[in-house]
N, C-alpha and C positions, 0 to 999 in steps of 0.2 A: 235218572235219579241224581242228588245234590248230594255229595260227600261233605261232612266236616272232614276236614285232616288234621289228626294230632301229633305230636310230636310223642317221643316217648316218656318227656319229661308231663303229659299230660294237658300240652298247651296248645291252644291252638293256633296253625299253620297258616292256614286255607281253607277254600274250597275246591271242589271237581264235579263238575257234572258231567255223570257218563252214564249209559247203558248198560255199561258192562259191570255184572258183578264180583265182587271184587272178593280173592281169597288169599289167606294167609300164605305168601310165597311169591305174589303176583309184581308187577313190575307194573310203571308206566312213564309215560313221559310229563312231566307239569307245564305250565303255562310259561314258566320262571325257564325254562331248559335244564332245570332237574330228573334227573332218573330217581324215581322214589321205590321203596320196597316196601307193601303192605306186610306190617306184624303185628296185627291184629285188628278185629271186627269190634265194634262197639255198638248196640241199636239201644237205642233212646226208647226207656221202658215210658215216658209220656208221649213219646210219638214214636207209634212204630213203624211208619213208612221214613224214617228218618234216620239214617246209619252216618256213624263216623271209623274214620279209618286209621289208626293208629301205622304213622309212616318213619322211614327213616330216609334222609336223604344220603343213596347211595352215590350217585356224581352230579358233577355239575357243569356243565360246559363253559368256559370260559369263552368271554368276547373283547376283543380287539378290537378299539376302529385304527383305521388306516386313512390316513391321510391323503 
């Protein structure tokens, strides 16, 4: 399935396409090396095979190049 990701300011992030469905509470890793925390479910009453995920980005991993 294709995730919209929103932020909690109501914006949009992203996308995620995953299998896995997703619950209030849930964690994963983003494409960007964020660890995001789903708070909250949103399904798109004109498509309902079509969910966004209200996320908060809990860390981020920092990258260094080294010379």
């Amino acid at each position: 399935m294709k995730y919209l990701l929103i932020d909690t300011h109501k914006r949009p992030i992203g996308t995620l396409v995953s299998d896995k469905a997703y619950a209030v509470g849930d964690t994963f890793q983003g494409q960007d090396a964020g660890t995001y925390t789903v708070v909250g479910l949103n399904w798109f009453q004109q498509r309902p095979h079509s969910q966004s995920l209200t996320v908060i980005l809990q860390a981020h991993a920092k990258v260094t190049a080294k010379a």
